[in-house]
Backbone as CSV, one residue per row, in Angstrom:
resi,resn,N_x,N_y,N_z,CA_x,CA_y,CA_z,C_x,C_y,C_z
1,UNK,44.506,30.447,105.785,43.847,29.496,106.648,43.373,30.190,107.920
2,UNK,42.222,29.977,108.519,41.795,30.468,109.212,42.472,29.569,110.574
3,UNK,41.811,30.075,112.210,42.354,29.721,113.339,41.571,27.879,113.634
4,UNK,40.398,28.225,113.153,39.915,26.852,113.290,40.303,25.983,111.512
5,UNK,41.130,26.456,111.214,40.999,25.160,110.042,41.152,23.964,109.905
6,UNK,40.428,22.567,109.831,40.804,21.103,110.058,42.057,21.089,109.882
7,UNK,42.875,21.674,108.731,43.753,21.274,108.090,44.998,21.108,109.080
8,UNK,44.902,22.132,110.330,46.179,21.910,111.083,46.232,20.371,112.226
9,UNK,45.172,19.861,111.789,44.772,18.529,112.344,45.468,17.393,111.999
10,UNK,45.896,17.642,110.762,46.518,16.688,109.748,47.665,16.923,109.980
11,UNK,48.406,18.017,110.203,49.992,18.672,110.285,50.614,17.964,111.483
12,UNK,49.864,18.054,112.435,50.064,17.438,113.578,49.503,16.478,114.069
13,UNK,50.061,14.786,114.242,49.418,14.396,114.553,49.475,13.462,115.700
14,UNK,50.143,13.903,116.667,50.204,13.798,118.596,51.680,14.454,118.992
15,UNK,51.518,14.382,120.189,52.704,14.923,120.734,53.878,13.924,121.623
16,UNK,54.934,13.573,121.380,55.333,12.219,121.678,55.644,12.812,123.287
17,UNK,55.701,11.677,124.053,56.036,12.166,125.535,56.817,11.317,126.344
18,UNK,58.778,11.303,126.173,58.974,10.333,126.178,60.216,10.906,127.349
19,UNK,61.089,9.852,128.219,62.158,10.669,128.633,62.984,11.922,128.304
20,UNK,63.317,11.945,127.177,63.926,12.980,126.383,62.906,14.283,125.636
21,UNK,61.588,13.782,125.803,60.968,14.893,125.269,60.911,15.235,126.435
22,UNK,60.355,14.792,127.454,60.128,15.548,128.663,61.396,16.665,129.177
23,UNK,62.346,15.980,129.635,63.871,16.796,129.642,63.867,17.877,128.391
24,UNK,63.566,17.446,127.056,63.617,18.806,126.549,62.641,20.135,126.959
25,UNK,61.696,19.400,127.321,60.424,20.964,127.673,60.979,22.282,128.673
26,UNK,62.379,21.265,129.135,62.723,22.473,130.324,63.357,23.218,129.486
27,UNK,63.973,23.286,128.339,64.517,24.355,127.771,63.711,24.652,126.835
28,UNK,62.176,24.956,126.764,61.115,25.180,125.882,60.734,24.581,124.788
29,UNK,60.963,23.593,124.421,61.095,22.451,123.115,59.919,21.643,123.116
30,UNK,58.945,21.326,122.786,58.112,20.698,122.582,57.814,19.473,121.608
31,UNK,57.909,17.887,121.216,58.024,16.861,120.306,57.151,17.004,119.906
32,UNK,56.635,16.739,118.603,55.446,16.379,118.588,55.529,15.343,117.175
33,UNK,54.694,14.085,116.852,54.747,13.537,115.877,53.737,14.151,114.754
34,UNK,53.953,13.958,113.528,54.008,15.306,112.209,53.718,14.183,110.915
35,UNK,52.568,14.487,109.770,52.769,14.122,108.771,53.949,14.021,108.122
36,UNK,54.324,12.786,107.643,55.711,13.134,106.370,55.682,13.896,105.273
37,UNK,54.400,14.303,105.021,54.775,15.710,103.923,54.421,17.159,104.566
38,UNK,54.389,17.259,105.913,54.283,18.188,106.391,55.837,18.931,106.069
39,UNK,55.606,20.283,105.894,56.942,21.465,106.083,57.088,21.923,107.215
40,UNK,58.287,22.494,107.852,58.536,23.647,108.669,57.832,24.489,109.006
41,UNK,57.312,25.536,107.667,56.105,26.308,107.871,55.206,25.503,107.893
42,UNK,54.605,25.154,107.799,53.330,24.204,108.139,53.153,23.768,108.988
43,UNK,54.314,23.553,110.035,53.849,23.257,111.273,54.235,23.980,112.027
44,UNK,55.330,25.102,111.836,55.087,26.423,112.723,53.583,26.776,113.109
45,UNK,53.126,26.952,111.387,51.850,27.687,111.727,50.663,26.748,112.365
46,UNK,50.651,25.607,112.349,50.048,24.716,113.070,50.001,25.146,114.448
47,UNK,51.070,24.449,114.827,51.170,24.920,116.114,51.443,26.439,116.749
48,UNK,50.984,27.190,116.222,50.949,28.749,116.701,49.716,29.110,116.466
49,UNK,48.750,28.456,115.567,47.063,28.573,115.745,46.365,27.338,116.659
50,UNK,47.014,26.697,117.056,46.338,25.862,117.886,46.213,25.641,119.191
51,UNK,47.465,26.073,119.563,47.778,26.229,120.906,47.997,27.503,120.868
52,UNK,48.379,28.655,120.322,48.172,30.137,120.779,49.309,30.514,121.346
53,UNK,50.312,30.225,120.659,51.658,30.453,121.205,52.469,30.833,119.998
54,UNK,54.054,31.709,120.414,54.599,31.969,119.781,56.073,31.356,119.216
55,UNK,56.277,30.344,118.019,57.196,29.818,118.100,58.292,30.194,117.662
56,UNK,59.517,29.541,118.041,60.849,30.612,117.640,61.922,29.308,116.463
57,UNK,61.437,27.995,116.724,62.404,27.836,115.477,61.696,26.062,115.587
58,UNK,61.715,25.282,114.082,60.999,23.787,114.291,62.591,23.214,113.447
59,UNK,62.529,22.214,114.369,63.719,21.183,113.484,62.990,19.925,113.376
60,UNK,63.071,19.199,112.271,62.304,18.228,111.604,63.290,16.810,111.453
61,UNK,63.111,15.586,111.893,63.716,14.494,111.821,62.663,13.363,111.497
62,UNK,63.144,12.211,110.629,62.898,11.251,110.537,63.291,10.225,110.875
63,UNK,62.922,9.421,111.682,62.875,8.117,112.325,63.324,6.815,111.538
64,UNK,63.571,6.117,111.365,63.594,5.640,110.544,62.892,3.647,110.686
65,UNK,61.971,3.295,109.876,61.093,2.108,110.274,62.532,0.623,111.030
66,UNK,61.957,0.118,111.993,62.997,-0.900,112.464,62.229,-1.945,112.133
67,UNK,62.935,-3.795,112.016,62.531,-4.590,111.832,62.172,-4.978,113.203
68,UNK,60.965,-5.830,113.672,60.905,-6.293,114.688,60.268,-7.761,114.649
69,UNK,60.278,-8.968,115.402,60.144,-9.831,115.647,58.827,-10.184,116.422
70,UNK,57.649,-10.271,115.931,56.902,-11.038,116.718,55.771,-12.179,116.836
71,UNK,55.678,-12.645,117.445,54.987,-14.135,117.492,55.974,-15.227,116.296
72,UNK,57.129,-14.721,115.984,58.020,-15.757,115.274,57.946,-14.670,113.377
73,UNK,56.929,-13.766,113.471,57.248,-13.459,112.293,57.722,-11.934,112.578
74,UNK,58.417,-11.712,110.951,59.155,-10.770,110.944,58.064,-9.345,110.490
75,UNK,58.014,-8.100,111.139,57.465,-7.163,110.610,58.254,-5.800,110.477
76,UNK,57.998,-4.873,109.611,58.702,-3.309,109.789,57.980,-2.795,110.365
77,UNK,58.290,-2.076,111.158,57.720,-0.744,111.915,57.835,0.515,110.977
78,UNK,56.633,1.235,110.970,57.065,2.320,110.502,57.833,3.475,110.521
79,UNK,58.323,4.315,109.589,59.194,5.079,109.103,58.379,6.485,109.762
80,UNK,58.656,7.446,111.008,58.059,8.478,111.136,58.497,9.529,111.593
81,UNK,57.660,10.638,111.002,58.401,12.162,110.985,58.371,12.581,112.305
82,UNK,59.200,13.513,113.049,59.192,14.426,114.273,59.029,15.580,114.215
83,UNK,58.762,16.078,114.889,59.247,17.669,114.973,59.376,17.939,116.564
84,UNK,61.064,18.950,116.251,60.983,19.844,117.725,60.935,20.977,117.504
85,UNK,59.928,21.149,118.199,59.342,22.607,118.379,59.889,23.873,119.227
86,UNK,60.419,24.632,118.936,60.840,25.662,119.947,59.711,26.922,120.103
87,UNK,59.501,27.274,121.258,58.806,28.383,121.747,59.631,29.300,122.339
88,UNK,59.150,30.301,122.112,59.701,31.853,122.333,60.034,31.756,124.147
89,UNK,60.201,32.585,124.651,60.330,33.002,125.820,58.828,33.065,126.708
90,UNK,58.596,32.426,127.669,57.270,33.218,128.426,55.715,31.970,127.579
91,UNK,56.326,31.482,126.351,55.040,30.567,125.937,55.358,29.163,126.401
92,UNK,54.245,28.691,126.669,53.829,26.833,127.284,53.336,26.356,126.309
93,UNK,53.337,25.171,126.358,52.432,23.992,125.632,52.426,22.699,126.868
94,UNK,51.159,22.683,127.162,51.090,21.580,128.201,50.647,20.415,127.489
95,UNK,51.504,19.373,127.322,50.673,18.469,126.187,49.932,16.739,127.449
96,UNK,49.927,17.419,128.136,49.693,15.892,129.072,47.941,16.658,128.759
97,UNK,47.429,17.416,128.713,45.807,18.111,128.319,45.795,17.911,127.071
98,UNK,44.276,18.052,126.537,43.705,17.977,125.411,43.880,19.248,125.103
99,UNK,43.262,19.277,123.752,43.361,20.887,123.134,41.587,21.140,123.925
């Protein structure tokens, strides 16, 4: 795959930005929300051609869909993948910017 390939478009698809993601960035960790058939490698390499950085390890979690209540009826929320991203020493990802 080349540096511009759509495909890492799909791998990743936003970066969540929440109390706890934020607190994680200080120890280089980056959230980001991820296809459910995305892999590990697949989004290493995602995110190391897109943003231009070097990553050092991805841990992958699933969310899991909650029931919620509204206007009187009942709906699921969806079921969605994470990823935390670790970066090497010395690399950023500023995600409050666009690519």
């Amino acid at each position: 795959m080349s540096t511009t390939d759509p495909r890492h478009y799909d791998v990743l698809i936003s970066p969540i930005i929440t109390e706890k993601a934020t607190n994680a960035s200080e120890q280089n960790k980056v959230v980001f929300k991820v296809a459910r058939t995305a892999t590990k490698p697949q989004i290493k390499d995602a995110v190391e051609k897109l943003f231009d950085v070097k990553v050092k390890a991805v841990n992958t979690l699933i969310r899991k869909g909650k029931t919620r209540a509204f206007k009187g009826r009942l709906g699921e929320l969806q079921a969605t993948k994470r990823a935390v991203v670790t970066l090497e020493e010395g690399h950023r990802i500023d995600v409050t910017t666009g690519l």
